[in-house]
DRENTORKOL-3810 file (N, C-alpha, C; in nm, 4 decimals):
REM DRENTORKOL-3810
@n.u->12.5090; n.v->3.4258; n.w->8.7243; ca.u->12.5569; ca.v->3.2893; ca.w->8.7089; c.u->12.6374; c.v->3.2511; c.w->8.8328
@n.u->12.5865; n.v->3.1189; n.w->8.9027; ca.u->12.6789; ca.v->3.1021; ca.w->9.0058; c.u->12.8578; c.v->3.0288; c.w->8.9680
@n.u->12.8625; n.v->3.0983; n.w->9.0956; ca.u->13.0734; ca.v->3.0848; ca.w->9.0700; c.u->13.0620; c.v->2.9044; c.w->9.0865
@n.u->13.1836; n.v->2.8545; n.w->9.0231; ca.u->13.2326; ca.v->2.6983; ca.w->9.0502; c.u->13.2902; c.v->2.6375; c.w->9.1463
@n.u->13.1999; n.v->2.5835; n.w->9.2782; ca.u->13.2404; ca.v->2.5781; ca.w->9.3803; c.u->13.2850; c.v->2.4319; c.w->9.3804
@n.u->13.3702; n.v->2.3768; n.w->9.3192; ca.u->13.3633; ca.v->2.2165; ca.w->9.4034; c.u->13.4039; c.v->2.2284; c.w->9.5050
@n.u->13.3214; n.v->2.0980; n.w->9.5856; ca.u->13.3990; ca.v->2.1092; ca.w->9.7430; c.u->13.5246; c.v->1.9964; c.w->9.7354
@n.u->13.5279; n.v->1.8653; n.w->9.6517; ca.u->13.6766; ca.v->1.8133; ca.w->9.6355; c.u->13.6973; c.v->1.8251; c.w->9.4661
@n.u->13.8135; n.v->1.7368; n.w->9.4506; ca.u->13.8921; ca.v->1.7469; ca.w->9.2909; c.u->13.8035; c.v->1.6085; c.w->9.2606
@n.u->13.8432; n.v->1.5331; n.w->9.1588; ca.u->13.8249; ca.v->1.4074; ca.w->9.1268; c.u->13.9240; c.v->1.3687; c.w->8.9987
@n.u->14.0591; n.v->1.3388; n.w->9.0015; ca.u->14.1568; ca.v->1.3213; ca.w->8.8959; c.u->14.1280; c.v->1.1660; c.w->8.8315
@n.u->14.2021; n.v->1.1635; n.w->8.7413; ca.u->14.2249; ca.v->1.0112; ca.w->8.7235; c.u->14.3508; c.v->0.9613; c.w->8.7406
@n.u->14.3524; n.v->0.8837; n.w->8.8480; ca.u->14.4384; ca.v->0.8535; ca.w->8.9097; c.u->14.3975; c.v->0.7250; c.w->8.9926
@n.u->14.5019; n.v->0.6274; n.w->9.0292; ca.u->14.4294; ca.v->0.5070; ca.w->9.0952; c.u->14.4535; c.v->0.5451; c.w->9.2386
@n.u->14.3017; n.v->0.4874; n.w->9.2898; ca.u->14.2779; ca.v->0.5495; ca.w->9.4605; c.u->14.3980; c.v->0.5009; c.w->9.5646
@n.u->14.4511; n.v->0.4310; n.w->9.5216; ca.u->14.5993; ca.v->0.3845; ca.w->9.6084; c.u->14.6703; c.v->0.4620; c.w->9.6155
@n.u->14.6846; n.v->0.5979; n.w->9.5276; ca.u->14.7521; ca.v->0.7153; ca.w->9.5549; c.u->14.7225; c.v->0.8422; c.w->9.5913
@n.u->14.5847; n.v->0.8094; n.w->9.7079; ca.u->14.5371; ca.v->0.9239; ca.w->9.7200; c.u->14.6112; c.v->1.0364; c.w->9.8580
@n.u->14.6903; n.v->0.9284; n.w->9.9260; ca.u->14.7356; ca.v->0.9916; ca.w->10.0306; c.u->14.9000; c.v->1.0700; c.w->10.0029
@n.u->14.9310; n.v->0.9985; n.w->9.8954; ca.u->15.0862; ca.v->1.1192; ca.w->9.8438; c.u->15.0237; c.v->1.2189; c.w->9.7400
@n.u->14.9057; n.v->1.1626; n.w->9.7207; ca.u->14.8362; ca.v->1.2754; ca.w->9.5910; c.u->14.7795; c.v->1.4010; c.w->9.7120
@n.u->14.7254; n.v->1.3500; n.w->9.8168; ca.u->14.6679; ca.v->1.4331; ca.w->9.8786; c.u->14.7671; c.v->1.5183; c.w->9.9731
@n.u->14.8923; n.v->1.4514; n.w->9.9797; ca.u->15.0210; ca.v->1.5472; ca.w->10.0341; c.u->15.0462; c.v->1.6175; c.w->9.9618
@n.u->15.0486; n.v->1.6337; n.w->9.8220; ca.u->15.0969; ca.v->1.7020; ca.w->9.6992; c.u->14.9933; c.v->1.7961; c.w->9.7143
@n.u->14.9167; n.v->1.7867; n.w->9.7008; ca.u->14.7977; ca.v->1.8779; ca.w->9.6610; c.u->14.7917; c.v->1.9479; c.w->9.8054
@n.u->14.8317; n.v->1.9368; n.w->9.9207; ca.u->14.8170; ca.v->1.9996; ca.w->10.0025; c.u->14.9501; c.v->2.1308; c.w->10.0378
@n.u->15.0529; n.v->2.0871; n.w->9.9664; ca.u->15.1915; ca.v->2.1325; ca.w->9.9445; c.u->15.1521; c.v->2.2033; c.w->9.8617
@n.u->15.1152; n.v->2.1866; n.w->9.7635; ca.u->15.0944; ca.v->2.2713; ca.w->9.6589; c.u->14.9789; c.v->2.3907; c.w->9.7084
@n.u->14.8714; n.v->2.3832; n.w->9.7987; ca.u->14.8086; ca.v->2.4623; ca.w->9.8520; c.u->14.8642; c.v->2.5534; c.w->9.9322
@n.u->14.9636; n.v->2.5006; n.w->10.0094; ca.u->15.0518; ca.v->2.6105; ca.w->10.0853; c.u->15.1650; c.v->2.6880; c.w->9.9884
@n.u->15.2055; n.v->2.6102; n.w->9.8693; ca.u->15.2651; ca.v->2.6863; ca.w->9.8248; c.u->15.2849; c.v->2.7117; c.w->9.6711
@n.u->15.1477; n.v->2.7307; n.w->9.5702; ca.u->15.1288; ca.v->2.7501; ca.w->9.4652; c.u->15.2159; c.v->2.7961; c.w->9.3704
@n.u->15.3338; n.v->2.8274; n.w->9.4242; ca.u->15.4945; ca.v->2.8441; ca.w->9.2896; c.u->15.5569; c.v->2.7027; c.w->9.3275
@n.u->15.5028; n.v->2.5914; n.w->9.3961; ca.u->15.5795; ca.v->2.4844; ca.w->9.3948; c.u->15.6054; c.v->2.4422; c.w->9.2390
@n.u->15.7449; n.v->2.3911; n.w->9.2291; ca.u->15.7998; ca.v->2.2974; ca.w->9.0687; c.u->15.7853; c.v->2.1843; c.w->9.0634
@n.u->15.7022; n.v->2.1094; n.w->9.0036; ca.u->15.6883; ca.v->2.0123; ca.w->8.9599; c.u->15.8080; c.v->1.9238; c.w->8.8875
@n.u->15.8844; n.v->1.8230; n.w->8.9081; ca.u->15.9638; ca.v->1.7405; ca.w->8.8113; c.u->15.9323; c.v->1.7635; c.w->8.6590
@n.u->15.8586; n.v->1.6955; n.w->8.6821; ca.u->15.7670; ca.v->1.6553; ca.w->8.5284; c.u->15.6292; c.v->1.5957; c.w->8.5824
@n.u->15.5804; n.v->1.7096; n.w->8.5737; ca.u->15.4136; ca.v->1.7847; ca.w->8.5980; c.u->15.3503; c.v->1.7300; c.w->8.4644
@n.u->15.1987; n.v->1.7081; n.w->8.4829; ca.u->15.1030; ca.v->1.6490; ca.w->8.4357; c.u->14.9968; c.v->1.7253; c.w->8.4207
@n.u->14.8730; n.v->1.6630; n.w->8.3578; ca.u->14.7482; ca.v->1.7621; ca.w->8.4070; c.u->14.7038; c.v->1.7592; c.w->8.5030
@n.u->14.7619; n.v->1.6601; n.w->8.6191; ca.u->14.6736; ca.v->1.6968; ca.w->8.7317; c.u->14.7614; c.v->1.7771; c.w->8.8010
@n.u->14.9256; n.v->1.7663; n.w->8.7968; ca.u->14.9760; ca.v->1.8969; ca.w->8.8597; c.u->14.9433; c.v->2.0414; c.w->8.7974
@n.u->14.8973; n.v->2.0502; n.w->8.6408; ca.u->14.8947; ca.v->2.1352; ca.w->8.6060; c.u->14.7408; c.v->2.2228; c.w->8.5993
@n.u->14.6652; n.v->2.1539; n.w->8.5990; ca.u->14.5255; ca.v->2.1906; ca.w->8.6125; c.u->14.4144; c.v->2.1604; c.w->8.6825
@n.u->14.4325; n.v->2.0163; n.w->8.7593; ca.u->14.3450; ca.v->1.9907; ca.w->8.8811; c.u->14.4081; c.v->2.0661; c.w->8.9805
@n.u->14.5323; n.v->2.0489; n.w->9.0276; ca.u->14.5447; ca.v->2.1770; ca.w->9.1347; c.u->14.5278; c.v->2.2731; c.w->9.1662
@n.u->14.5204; n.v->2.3511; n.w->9.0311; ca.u->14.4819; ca.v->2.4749; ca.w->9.0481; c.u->14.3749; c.v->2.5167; c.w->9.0492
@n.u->14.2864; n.v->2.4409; n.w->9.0025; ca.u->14.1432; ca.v->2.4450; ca.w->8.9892; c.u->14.0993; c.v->2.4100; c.w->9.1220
@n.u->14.1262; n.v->2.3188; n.w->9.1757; ca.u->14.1316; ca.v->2.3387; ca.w->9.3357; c.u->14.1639; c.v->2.4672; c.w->9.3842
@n.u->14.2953; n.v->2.5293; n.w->9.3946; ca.u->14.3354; ca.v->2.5940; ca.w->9.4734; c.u->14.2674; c.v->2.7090; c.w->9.4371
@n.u->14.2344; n.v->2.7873; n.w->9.3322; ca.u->14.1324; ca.v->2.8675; ca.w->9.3065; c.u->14.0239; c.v->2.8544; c.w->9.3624
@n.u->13.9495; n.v->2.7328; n.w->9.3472; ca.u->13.8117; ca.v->2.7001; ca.w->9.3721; c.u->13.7666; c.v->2.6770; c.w->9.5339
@n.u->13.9100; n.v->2.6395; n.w->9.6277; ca.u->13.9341; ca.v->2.6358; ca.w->9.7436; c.u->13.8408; c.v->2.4780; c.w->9.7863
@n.u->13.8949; n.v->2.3916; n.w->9.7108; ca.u->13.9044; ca.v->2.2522; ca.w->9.7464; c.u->13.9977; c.v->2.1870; c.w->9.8336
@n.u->13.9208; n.v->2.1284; n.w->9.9172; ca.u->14.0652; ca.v->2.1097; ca.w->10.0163; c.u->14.0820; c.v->1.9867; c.w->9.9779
@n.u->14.0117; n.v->1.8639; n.w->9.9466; ca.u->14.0264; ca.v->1.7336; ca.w->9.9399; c.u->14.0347; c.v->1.6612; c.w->9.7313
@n.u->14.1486; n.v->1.6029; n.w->9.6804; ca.u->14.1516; ca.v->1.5446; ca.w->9.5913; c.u->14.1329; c.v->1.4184; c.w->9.5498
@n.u->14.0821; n.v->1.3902; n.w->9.4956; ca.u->14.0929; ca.v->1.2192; ca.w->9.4939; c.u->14.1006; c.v->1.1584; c.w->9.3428
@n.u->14.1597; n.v->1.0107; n.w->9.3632; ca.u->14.1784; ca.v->0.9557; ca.w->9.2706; c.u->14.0557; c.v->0.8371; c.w->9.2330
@n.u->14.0367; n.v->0.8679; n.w->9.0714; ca.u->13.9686; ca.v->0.7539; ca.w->9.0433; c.u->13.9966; c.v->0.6872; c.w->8.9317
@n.u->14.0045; n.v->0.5802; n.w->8.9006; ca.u->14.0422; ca.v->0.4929; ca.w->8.7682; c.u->13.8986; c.v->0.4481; c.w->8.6937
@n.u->13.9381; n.v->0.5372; n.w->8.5616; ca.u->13.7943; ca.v->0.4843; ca.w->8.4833; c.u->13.7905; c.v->0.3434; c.w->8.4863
@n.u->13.8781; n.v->0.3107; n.w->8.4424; ca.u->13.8966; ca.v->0.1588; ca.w->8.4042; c.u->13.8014; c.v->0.0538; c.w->8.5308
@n.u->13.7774; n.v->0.1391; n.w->8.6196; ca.u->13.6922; ca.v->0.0753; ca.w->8.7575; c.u->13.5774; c.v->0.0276; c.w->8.7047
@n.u->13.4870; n.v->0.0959; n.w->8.6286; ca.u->13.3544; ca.v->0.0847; ca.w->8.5734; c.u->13.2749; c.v->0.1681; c.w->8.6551
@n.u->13.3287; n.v->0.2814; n.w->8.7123; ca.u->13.2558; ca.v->0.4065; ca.w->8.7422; c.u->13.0879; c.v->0.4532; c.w->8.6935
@n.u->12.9989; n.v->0.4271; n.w->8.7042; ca.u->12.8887; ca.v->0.4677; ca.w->8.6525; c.u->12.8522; c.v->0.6552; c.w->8.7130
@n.u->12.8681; n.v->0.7330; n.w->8.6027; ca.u->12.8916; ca.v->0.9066; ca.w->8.5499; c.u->12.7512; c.v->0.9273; c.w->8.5285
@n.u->12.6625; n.v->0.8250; n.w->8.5292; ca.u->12.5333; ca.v->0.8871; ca.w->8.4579; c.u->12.5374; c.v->0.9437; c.w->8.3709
@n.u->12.6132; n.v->0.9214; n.w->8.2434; ca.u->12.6298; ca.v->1.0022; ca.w->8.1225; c.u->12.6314; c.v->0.9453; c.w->8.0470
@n.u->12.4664; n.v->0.9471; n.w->7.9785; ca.u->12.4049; ca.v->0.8661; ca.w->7.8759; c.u->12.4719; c.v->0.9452; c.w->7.7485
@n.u->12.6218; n.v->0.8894; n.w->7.6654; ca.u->12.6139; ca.v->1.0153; ca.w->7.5963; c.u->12.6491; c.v->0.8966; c.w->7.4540
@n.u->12.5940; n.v->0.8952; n.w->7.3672; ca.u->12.6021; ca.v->0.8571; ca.w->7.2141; c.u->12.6996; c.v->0.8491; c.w->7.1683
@n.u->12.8007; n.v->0.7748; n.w->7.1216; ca.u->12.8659; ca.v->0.8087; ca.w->7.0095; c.u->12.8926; c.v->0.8109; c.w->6.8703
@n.u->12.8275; n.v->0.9381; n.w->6.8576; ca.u->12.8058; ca.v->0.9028; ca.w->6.6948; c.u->12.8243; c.v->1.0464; c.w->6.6164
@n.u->12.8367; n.v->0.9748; n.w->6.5095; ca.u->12.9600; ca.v->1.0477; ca.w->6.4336; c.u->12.8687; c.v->1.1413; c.w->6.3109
@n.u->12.9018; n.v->1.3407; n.w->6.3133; ca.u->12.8144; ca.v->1.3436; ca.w->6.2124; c.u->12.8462; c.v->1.3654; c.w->6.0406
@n.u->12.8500; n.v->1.2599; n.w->5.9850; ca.u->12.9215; ca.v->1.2184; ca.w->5.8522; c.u->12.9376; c.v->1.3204; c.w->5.7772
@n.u->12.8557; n.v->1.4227; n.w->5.7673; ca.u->12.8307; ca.v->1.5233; ca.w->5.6734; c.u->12.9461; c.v->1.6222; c.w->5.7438
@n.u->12.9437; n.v->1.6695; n.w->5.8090; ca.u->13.0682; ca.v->1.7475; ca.w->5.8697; c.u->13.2302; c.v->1.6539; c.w->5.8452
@n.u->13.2060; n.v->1.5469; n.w->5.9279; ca.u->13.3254; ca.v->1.4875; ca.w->5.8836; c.u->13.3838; c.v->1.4439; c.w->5.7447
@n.u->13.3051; n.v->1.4713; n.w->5.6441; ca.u->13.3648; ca.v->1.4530; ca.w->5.5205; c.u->13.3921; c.v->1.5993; c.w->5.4539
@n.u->13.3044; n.v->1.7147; n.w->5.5318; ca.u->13.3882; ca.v->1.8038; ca.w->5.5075; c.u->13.5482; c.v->1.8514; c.w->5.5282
@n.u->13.5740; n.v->1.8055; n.w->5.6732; ca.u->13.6811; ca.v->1.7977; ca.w->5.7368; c.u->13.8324; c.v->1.7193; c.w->5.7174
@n.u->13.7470; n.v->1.5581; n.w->5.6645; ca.u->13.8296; ca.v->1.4839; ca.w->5.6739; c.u->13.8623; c.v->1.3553; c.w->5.5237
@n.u->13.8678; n.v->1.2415; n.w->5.5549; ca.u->13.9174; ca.v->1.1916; ca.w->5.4500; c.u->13.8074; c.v->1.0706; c.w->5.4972
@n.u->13.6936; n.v->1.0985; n.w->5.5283; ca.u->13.5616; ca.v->1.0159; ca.w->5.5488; c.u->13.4797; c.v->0.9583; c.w->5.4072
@n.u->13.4466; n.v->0.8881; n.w->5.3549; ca.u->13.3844; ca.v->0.8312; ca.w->5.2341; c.u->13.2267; c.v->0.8162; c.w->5.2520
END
C-alpha cells in the first residue's frame, strides 16, 4: 500500500490568511513542540499531518466559496438503522 504523500495541506480557512497561516505552519515545521494559545484542528492535526507527511506548503480554503470536490455524495438517511439507534418514527 502506498505511504500518504501530500505535496500541500488544504485547511478550512479563508485564503486571506494564508501568509500568517503559512508562517505558522512553517514555525511549527522548524519547531514541532511549538505551544499553541488556543490551538484548533488545524494547529492540531493539519500540521502535523504535514509535518509527518513533509508538506511544505498549506493553504486556506472557505467552503462557503462554492468549491466544486467532485463529490457526488447523497444524503440520505438509512431509516432502518436509525430507528434502531435513535428516536426516528
Amino acid at each position: 500500500m502506498p505511504e500518504f504523500k501530500p505535496t500541500i495541506i488544504v485547511i478550512e480557512d479563508l485564503p486571506e490568511n494564508d501568509s500568517v497561516r503559512q508562517s505558522s505552519y512553517a514555525d511549527y515545521i522548524r519547531n514541532p513542540k511549538k505551544r499553541f494559545l488556543k490551538p484548533d484542528q488545524r494547529e492540531l492535526r493539519a500540521y502535523e499531518v504535514g509535518r509527518l507527511s513533509g508538506a511544505e506548503k498549506i493553504y486556506g480554503i472557505d467552503f462557503k466559496e462554492g468549491y466544486n470536490y467532485n463529490i457526488n455524495v447523497v444524503n440520505s438517511a438509512d431509516t432502518a438503522t436509525l430507528k434502531k439507534i435513535c428516536c426516528v418514527k
